[in-house]
N, C-alpha and C positions, 0 to 999 in steps of 0.2 A: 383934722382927722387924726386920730390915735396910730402909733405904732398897728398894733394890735389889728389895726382897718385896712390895715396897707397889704397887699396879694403880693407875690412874686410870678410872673403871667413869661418870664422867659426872658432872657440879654438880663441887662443890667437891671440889678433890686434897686428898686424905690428910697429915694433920695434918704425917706424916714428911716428906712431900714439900716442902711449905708451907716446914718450918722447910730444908730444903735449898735453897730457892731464895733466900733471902734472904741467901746469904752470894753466890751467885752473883751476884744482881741486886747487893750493894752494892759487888760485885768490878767491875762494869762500872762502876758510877756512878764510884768511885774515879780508874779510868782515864780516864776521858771528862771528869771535872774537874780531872784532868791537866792535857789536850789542852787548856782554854782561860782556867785560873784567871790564867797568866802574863800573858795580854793586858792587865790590868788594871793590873798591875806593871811598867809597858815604865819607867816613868819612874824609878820606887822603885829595880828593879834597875841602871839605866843610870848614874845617880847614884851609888850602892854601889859596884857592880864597875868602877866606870870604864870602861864601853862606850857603846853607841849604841845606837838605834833596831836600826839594824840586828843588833845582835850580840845584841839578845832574838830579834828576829823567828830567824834564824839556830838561838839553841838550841830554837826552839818548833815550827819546822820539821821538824830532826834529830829529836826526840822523836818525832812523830806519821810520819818517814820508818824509822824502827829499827822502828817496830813495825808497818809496813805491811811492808817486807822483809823481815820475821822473821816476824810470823804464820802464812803458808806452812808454812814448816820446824816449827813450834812447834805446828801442828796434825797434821803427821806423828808427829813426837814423841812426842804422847799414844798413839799407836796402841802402840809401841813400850816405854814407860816405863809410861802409864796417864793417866787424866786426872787423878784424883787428888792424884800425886807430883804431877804434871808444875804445878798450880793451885797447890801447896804451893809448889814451888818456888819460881813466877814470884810469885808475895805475897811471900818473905821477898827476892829480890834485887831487888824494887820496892820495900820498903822499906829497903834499904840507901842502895838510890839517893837517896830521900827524905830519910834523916840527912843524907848528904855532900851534896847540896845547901842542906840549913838552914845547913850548916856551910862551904863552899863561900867562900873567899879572894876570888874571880875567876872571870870567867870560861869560863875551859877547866874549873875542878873543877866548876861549875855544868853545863857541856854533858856531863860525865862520870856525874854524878849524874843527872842530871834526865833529858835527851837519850839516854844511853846506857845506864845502869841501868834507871832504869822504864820506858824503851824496851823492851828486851830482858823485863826482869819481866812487864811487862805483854803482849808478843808471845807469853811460856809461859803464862801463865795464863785468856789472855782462850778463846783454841779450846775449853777444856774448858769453860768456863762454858754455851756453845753446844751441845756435842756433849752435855755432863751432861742439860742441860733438855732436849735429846732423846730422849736415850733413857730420862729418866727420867719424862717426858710423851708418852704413848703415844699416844693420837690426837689429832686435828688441834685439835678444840677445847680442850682442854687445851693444848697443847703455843702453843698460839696464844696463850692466856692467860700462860703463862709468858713464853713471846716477848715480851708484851706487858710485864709487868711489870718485862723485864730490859732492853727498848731504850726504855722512858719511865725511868727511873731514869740510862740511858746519857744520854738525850734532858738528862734536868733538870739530869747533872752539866755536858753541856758548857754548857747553857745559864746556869745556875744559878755557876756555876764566876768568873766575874766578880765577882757577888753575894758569895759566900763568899772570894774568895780579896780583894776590896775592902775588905771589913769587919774580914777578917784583918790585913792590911798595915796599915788606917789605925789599926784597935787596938793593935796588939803591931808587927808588921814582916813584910817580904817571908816570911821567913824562917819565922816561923812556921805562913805556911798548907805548907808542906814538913814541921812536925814535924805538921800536922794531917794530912798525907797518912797518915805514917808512923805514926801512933795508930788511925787507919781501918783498916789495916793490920793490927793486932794485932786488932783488933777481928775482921778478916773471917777471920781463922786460928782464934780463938776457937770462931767460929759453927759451922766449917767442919770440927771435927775430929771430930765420926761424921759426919759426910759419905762414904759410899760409893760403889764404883765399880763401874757394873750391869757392863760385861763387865771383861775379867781383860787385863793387857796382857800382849802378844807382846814379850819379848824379843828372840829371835829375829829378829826381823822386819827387815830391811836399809832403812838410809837412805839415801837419794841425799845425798853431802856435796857432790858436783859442783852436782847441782842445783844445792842450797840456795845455794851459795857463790853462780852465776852469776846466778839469778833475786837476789839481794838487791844482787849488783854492781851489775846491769842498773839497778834500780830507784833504788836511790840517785844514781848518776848524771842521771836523768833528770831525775830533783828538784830537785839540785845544780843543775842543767846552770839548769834554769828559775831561781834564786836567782840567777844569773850574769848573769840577761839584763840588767840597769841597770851592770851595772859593764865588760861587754867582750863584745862581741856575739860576737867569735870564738868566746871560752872556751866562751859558751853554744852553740855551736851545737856543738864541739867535744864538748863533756861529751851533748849529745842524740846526736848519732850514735854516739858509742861507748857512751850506756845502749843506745842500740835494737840494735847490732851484737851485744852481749853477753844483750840478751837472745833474740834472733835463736838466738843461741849456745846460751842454754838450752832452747828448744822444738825446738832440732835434737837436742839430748841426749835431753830427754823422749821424741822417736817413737823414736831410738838404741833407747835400751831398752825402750821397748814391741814393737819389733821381735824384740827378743833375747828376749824373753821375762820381762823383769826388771820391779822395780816402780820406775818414778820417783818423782820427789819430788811430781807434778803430774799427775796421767793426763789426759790428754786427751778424754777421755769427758768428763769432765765440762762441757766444753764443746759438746756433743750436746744439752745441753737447753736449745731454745730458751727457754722460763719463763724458766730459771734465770738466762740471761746477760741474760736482760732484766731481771730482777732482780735482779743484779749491778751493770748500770750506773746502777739506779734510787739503787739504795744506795749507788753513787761518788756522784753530784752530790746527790744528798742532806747527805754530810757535808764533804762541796766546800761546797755552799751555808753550811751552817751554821757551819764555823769561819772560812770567807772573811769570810761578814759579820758574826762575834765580835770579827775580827783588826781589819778595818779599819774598823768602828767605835770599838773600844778605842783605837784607834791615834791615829784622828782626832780623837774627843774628849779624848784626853791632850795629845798635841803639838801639834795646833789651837789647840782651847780651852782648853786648862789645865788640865783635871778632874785630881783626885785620883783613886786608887784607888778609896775610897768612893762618889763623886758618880759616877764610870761604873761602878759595877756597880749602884747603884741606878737608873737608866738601863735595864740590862738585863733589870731583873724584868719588864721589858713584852713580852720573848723569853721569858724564863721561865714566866711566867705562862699565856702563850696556848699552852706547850710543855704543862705541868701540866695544863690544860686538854681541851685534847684528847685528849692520855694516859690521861686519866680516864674518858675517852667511851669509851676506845679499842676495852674488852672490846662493848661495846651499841651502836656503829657496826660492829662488824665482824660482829654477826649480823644486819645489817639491808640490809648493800650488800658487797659483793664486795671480794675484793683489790684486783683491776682499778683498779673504783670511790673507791676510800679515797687510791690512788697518788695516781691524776688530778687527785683532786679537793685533795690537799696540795701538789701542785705546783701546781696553778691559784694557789692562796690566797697561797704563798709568792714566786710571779712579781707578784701584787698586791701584795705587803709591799715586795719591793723597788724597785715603783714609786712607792711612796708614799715609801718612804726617799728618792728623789731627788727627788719630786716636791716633800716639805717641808721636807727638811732643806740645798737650797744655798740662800744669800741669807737662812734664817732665823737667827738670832743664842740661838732658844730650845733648851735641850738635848732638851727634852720634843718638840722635831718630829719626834723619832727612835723614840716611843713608839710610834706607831701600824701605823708600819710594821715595827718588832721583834717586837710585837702578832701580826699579822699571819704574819710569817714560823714566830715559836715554833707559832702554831697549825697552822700548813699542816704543819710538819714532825712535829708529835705525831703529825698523822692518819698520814701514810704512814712513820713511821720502823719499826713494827712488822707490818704487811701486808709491805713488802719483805722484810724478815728471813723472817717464816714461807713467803714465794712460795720463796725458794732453798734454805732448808734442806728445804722440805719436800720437794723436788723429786728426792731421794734418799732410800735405804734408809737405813738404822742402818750396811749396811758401809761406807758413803761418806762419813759426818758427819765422820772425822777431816780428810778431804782437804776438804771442802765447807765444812767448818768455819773452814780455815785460808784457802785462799780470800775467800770474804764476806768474812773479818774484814780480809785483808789489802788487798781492793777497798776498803773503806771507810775502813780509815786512810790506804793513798791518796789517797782521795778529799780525806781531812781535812789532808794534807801538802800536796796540790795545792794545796787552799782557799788556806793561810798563803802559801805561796808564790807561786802565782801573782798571786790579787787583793793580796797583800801587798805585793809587790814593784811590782804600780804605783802601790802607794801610796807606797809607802816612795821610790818615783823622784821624785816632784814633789812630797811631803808639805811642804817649806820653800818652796817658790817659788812653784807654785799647787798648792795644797792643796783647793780647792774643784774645780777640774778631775780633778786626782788621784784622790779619792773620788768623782768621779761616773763616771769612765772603768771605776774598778776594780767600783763597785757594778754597771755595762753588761756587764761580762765576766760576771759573778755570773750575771746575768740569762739570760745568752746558754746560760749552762751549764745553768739553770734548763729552758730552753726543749728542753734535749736532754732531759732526765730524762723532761720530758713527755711527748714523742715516746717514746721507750721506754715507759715506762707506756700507751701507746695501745694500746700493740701485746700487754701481757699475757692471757693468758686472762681469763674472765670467771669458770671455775672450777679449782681448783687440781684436776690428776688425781693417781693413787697413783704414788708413785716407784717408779723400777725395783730391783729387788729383785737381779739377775743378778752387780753387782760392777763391769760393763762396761761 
């Protein structure tokens, strides 16, 4: 009997299901320990390739910016090719990326590899992972669990991702936590090939290339535009107006064709459900929070303090830790108190971690003053990293998870492109001169952002209702 045949009727999913969701869940962690294993390597690669601070920060950015402007397109795709292919694919040109970055001269083939390949890999394969555990988890409480299992495994790689890519580097070299990407890699192709696909794709089916082209200009620009702000205030204001002008350009395209009768890349329905867009920006500052304060702790404890690779990811297990933590609560807190309830109360926990990060780590000389409040943060973001997810996906039928899919995904690698860049970059402005103001200014924005999340989570339901079923 196919995946695909298999029901979920309540307790525990079907053995076929089980073993499908583990290639999904380890396809996100992959990514996600992408997105923050380099933080730990600022020093290792800067040395090697003969760069700077800044030109890690720069490929760490682009990586988590290709896959926020690609996600979009890369969830329409699936509708069109299948989720399937489309998982298959983005694994094998994520791990190509993977090789040529272990192997990587310098660094332009490094931001080629790493930045631009498992950028792009990871943009086709993450949507399906999302839209599969939906519709291959039929009701809420399942599909909730799944959720749950695929965004604490997301949750542990970026937290966890310091820890493994520190232990990597100080044992062998930078270099090899890149052939460990590419070995996970094989491994998730392994798991994944009876892996089946509940509906059949549409050929057929037309893609906005205008879109896609404009919404991913727009978006890169804006990102860029923020990378800019310490080196030429023009440039940066220059590169914001023309991402916002071009993306202007793409939601006049998207009504264009819903006008006509055509399908865009982006329907705009989808912005009709209140839930969802609150649940959208929960899930930006969510992963804003978390690689913001990956980046610029990495940062600080390397070029600050001198730490090694090793000694700051061992640091980090106090994120990790209280991330595992919670995650593990996640399934027996989420039958006990609300979506709502779960947001609020990860945000609350996590504006307390970063007040504690400022409260004990300027003026202390101890590395450990950074524990508690890591502590802290990992735990607040375990609790709400998987109520967010199930608030937005749930908030549509099975026709919308391609579009809804791509979406989410692409809100939250924003989110996590923002984090590097913007708190990065005030770090990165004052990190030699005053480095203690630096890191406190940049942890203040963190906060500030924290404080939005919150507000949004206030305003979620207290119960999630059925999505629309209509298409529209």
């Amino acid at each position: 009997m196919g995946i695909q045949d298999e029901s979920v009727r309540g307790g525990r999913p079907p053995r076929a299901l089980r073993s499908a969701l583990i290639p999904l869940a380890l396809a996100q962690f992959i990514c996600s320990f992408a997105g923050s294993n380099m933080n730990v390597m600022i020093n290792d690669i800067s040395r090697d390739l003969d760069t700077t601070v800044r030109g890690v920060q720069v490929a760490i950015t682009i990586f988590l910016l290709v896959m926020a402007a690609l996600m979009i397109p890369g969830g329409k795709l699936t509708d069109r090719y299948g989720r399937k292919r489309c998982f298959t694919v983005g694994l094998v040109v994520y791990g190509v990326g993977a090789v040529l970055s272990a192997v990587s001269p310098g660094l332009g083939i490094l931001i080629l590899g790493n930045s631009i390949l498992e950028g792009v890999g990871t943009a086709l394969l993450i949507p399906p992972v999302y839209i599969l555990a939906t519709l291959l988890f039929a009701d809420i409480t399942s599909r909730a669990r799944a959720f749950g299992v695929i965004s604490a495994l997301g949750g542990v790689g970026a937290a966890a991702g310091p820890l493994i890519g520190g232990v990597i580097t100080s044992a062998i070299s930078w270099r090899a936590a890149f052939v460990f990407q590419a070995l996970v890699i094989v491994v998730i192709v392994w798991l994944s090939r009876h892996l089946d696909d509940p509906v059949a794709p549409e050929p057929t089916r037309p893609f906005d290339t205008r879109g896609a082209v404009l919404s991913s200009v727009g978006l890169v620009l804006v990102v860029m535009g923020i990378l800019a702000a310490d080196d030429n205030g023009w440039l940066m204001l220059g590169l914001l107006v023309a991402g916002g002008l071009v993306l202007a350009l793409f939601f006049r395209s998207v009504r264009a064709k819903e006008h006509a009768g055509e399908e865009p890349l982006l329907s705009t329905s989808l912005f009709r459900s209140r839930t969802s867009n609150l649940g959208l920006i929960t899930q930006n500052t969510q992963w804003l929070l978390l690689m913001g304060t990956s980046f610029v702790v990495a940062a600080y404890l390397q070029v600050v303090r001198g730490y090694d690779a090793i000694q700051t990811g061992v640091i980090f297990t106090a994120a990790t830790g209280g991330l595992l933590l919670s995650s593990l609560a996640a399934e027996r807190l989420a039958k006990r108190h609300s979506q709502r309830t779960l947001v609020l109360t990860g945000f609350v926990v996590s504006i307390a971690g970063i007040v504690v990060l400022l409260a004990m780590v300027i003026g202390s000389p101890s590395a450990w003053a950074f524990a508690p409040g890591l502590l802290l943060i990992g735990l607040g973001l375990g609790v709400m990293l998987t109520p967010s997810v199930n608030v937005v996906q749930s908030s549509f039928g099975e026709e919308r998870q391609g579009e809804i899919s791509g979406l989410s995904r692409s809100v939250s690698n924003l989110g996590s492109s923002l984090g590097t860049a913007i708190a990065g970059t005030i770090l990165v402005a004052g990190i030699t001169a005053t480095p203690a103001r630096a890191y406190g200014l940049a942890m203040i924005v963190l906060a500030v952002v924290a404080v939005i999340g919150l507000v949004a989570s206030a305003y979620l339901p207290h119960t999630l209702v059925q999505p629309e079923r209509d298409g529209g």
